[in-house]
C-alpha positions as CSV (number, residue, x, y, z in Angstrom):
1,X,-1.6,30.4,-15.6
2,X,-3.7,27.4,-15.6
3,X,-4.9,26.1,-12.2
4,X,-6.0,22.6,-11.5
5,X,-7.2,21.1,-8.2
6,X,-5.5,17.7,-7.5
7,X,-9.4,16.3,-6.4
8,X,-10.7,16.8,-10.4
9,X,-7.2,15.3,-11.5
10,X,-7.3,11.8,-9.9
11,X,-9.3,10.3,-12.3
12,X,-5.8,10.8,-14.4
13,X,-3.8,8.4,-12.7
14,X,-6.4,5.7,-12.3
15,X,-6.6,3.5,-15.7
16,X,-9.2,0.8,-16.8
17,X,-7.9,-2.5,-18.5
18,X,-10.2,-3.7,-21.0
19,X,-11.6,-7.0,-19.8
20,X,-9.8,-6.6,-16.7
21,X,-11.3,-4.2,-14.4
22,X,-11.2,-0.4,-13.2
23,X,-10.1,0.8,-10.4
24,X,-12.9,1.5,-8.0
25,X,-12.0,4.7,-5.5
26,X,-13.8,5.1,-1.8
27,X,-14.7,8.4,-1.0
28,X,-11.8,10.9,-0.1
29,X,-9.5,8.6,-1.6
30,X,-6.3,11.0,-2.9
31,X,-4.0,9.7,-5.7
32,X,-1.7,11.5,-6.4
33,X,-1.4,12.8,-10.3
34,X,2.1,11.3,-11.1
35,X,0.9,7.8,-9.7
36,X,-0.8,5.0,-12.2
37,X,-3.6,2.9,-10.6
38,X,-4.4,0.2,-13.5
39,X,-7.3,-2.3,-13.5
40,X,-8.7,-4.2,-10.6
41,X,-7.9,-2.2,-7.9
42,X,-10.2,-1.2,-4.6
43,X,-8.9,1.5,-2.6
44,X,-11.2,2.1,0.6
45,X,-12.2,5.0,2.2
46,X,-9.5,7.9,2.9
47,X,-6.8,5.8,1.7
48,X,-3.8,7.4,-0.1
49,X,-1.7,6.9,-3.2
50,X,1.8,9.2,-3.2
51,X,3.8,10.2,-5.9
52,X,5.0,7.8,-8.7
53,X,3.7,4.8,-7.4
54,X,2.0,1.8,-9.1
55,X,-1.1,0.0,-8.7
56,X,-1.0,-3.0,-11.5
57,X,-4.1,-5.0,-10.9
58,X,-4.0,-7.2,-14.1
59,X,-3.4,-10.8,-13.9
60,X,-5.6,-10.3,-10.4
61,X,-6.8,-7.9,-7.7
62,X,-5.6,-5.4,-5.2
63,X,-7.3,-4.7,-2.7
64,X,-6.6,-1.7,0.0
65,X,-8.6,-0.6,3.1
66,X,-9.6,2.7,4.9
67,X,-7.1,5.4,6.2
68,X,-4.0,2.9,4.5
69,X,-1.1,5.0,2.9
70,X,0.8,3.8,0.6
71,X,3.9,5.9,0.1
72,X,6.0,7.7,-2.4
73,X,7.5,4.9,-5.0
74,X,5.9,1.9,-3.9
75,X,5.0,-0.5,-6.3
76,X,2.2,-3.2,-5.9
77,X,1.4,-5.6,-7.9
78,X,0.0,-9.1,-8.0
79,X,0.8,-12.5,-9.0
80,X,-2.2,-14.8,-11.8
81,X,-1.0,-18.3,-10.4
82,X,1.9,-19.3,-8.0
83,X,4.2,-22.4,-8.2
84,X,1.0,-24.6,-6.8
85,X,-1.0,-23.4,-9.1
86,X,-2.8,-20.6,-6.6
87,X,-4.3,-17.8,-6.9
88,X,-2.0,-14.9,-4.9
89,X,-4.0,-11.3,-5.3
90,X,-2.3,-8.4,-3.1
91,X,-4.8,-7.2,-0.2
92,X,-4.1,-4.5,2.3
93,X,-6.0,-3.9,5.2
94,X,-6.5,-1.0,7.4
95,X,-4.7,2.1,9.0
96,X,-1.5,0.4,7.0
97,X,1.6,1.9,6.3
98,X,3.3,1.7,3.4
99,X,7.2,3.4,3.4
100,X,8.4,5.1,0.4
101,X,9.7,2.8,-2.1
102,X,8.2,-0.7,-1.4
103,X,8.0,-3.1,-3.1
104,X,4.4,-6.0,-2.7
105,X,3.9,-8.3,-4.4
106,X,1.2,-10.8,-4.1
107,X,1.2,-10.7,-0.7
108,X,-1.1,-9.6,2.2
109,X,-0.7,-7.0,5.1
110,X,-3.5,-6.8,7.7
111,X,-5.0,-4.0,9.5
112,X,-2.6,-1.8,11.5
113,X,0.9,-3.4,9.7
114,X,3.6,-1.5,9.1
115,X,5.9,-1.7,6.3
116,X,9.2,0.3,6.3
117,X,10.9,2.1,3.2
118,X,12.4,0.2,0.6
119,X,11.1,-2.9,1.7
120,X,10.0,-5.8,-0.5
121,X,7.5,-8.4,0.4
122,X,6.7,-11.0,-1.9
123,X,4.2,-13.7,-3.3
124,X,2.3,-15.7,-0.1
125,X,4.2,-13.2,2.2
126,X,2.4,-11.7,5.1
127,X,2.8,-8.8,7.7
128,X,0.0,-9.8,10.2
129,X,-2.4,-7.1,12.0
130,X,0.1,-4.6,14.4
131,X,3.5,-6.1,13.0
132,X,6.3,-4.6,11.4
133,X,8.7,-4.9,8.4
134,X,11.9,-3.1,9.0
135,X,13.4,-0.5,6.7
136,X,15.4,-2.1,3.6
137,X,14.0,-5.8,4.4
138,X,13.2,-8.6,2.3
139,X,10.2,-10.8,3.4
140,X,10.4,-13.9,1.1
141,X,7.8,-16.2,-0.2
142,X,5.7,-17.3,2.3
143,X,6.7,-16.2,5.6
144,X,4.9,-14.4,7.8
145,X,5.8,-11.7,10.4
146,X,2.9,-12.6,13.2
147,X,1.3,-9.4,15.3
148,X,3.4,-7.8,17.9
149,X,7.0,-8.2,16.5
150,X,9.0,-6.3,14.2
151,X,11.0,-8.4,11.9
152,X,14.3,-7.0,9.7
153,X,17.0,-8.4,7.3
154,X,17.5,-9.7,4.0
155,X,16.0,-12.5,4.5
156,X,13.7,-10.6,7.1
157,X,13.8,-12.8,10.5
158,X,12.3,-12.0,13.7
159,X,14.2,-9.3,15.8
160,X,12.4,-8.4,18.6
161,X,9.0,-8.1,20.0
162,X,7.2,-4.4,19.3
163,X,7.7,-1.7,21.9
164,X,4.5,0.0,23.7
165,X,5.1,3.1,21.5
166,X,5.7,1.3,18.6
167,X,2.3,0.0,19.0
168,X,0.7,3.1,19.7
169,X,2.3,4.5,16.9
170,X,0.9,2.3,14.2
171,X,-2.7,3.9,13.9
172,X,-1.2,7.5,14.3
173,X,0.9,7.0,11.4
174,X,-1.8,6.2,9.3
175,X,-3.9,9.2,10.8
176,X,-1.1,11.8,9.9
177,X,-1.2,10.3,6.8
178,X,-4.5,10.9,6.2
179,X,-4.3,14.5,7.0
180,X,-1.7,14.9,5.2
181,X,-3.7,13.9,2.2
182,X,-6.5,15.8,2.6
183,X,-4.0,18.8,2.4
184,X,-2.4,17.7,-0.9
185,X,-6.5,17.3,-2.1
186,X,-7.5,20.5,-0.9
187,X,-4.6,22.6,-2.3
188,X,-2.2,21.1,-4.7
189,X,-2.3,22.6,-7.6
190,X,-0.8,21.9,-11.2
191,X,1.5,25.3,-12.6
């Protein structure tokens, strides 16, 4: 039986693009082997990459803090020129979560966001610092979820302001996250 750690693997899911860029990986970054990291794309320190997910930086960058997780299926990517002609990369701030399944797409999310499973957020979008996207929602062009609310809906609209433990929860997330990571690093193994 052939035994590989997950830490010596990572550098197979990440992918230069010639005359584009490579990714560039903080330290105790963990991607996981099935995802595909392509081209301009930062990750920060102890961020995390799940399984199958996409990271296309091509037409422009993606950038993603410290301690962010960005789960399961997710697929970001980034957008070379928008309807007025500007420049929309895909940057990602810190202690953000990122639900299995999302969809981002030239868009930002600050530090401490929160964006639920299945969700799509799209070009000019933005889920400011300690705000959330609901589950299944659909942030169009443009709009912006400010801090302290949770939004939901397809179109995504405001719902309600955050609770006290919904606030508290956003930088534990991420920590669990993390931990969880540094499990996957330390002991996944390829059979």
């Amino acid at each position: 039986m052939l035994v590989v750690r997950a830490a010596g693997r990572r550098g197979l899911a990440t992918w230069a693009l010639e005359g584009v860029g490579r990714p560039s990986l903080g330290a105790g970054v963990f991607i996981a082997p099935s995802a595909s990291v392509v081209g301009d794309v930062k990750i920060g320190d102890g961020s995390n990459v799940w399984y199958n997910c996409v990271l296309r930086g091509d037409v422009n960058m993606i950038s993603v803090g410290e301690r962010t997780n960005i789960q399961d299926g997710t697929v970001i990517h980034v957008a070379k020129n928008n309807a007025q002609g500007r420049s929309l990369n895909t940057t990602i701030g810190n202690d953000v979560t990122v639900g299995h399944a999302a969809l981002l797409h030239a868009c930002t999310l600050e530090d401490l966001s929160f964006v639920g499973m299945n969700a799509v957020v799209m070009d000019g979008a933005k889920v400011s610092t300690g705000a959330m996207l609901a589950a299944g929602s659909l942030l169009t062009p443009g709009k912006v979820v400010p801090s302290g609310e949770l939004w939901g809906g397809r179109p995504a609209r405001y719902m309600r302001d955050l609770t006290e433990k919904e606030r508290e929860f956003l930088p534990v997330s991420a920590e669990k996250y993390a931990e969880l990571a540094r499990v996957h690093m330390e002991n996944l193994v390829k059979v």
